[in-house]
MARDREN-704516 format. One line per 3 residues: number of its first residue (from 0); their letters; for each residue x negated, y, z of N, C-alpha, C. Coordinates in steps of 0.1 Angstrom, whole numbers. Example, Ala and Ser with C-alpha at 12.3 -4.5 7.8 and 13.67 -1.06 7.14 Angstrom:
! residues 2
0 = AS = -132 -57 78 -123 -45 78 -132 -33 78; -128 -22 71 -137 -11 71 -129 0 79
***
This chain:
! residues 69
0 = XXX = -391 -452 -163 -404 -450 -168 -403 -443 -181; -410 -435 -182 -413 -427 -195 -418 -433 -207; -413 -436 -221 -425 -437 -232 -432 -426 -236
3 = XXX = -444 -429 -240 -448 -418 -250 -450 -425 -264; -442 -422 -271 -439 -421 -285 -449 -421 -294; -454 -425 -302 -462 -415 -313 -459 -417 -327
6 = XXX = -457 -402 -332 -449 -401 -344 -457 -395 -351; -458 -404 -367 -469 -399 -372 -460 -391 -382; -464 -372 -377 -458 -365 -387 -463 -360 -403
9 = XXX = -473 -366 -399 -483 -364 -419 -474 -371 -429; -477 -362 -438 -475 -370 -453 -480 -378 -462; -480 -381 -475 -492 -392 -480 -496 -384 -488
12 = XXX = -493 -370 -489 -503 -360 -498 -515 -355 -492; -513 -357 -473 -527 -348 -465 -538 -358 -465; -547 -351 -464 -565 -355 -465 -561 -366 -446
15 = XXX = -575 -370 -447 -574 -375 -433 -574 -365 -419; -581 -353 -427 -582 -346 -417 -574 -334 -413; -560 -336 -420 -548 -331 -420 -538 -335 -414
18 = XXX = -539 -346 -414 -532 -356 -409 -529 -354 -388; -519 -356 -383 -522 -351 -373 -506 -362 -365; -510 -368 -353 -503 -377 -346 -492 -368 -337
21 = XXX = -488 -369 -337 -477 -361 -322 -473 -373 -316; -474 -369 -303 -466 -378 -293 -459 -371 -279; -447 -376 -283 -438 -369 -276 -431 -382 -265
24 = XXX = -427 -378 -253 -422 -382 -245 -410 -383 -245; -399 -395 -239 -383 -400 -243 -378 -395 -230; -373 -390 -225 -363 -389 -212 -359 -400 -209
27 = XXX = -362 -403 -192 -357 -416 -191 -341 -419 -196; -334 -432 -188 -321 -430 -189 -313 -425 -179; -318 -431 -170 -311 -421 -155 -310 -405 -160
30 = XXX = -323 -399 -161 -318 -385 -170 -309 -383 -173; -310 -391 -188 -297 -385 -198 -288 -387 -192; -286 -398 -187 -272 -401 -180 -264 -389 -171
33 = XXX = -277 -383 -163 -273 -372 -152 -270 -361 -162; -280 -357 -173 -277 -345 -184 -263 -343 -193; -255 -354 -193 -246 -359 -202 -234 -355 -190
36 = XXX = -236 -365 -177 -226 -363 -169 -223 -343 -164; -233 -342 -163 -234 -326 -158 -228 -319 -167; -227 -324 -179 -216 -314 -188 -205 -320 -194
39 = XXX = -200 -329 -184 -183 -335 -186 -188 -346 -198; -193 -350 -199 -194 -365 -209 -198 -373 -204; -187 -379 -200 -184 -395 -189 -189 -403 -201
42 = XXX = -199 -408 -205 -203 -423 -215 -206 -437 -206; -201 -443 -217 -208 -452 -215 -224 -459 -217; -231 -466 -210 -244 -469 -205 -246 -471 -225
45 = XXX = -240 -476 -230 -244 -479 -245 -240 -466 -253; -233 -460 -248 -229 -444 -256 -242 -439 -252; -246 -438 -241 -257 -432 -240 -271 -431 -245
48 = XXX = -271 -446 -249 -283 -448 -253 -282 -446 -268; -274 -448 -271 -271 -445 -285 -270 -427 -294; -263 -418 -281 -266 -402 -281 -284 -401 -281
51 = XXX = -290 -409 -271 -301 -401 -265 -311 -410 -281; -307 -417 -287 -319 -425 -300 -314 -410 -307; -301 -409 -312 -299 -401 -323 -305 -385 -317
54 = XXX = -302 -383 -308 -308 -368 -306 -326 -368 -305; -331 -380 -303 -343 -382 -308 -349 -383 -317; -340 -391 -329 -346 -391 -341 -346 -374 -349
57 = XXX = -330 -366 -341 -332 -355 -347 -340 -343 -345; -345 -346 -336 -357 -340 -329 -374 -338 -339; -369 -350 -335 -384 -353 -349 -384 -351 -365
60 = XXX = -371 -356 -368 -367 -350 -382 -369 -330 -382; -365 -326 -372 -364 -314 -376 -380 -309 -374; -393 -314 -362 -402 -308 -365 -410 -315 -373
63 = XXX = -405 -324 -380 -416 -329 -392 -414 -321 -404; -400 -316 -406 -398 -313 -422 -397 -293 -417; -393 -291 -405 -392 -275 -405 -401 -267 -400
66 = XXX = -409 -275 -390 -419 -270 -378 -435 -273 -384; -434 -283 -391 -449 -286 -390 -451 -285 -402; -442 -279 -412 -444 -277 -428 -454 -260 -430
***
């Protein structure tokens, strides 16, 4: 099952009406697992989950501070 996320990418300088929610959806784990395996990275079930938080968080770090600036 899918989450949908919601990441509040505003800052504490925007008005309310600047202010703007994204919500983004996580790839299951079966996915990543198949996406991971398909390019030779045998992990484990906890390596995995642990690639797929960090490629998440960097995801969001990069369209909070580079994309939505």
């Amino acid at each position: 099952m899918k989450k949908n996320i919601p990441i509040n990418m505003s800052n504490d300088t925007q008005s309310e009406s600047e202010k703007s929610i994204h919500v983004f959806q996580k790839i299951s784990f079966e996915k990543s697992k198949k996406i991971l395996n398909d390019h030779n990275l045998n992990l484990t079930d906890t390596e995995i989950k642990e690639v797929m938080e960090f490629i998440h968080k960097l995801a969001e770090l990069t369209i909070k501070e580079f994309i939505l600036k």
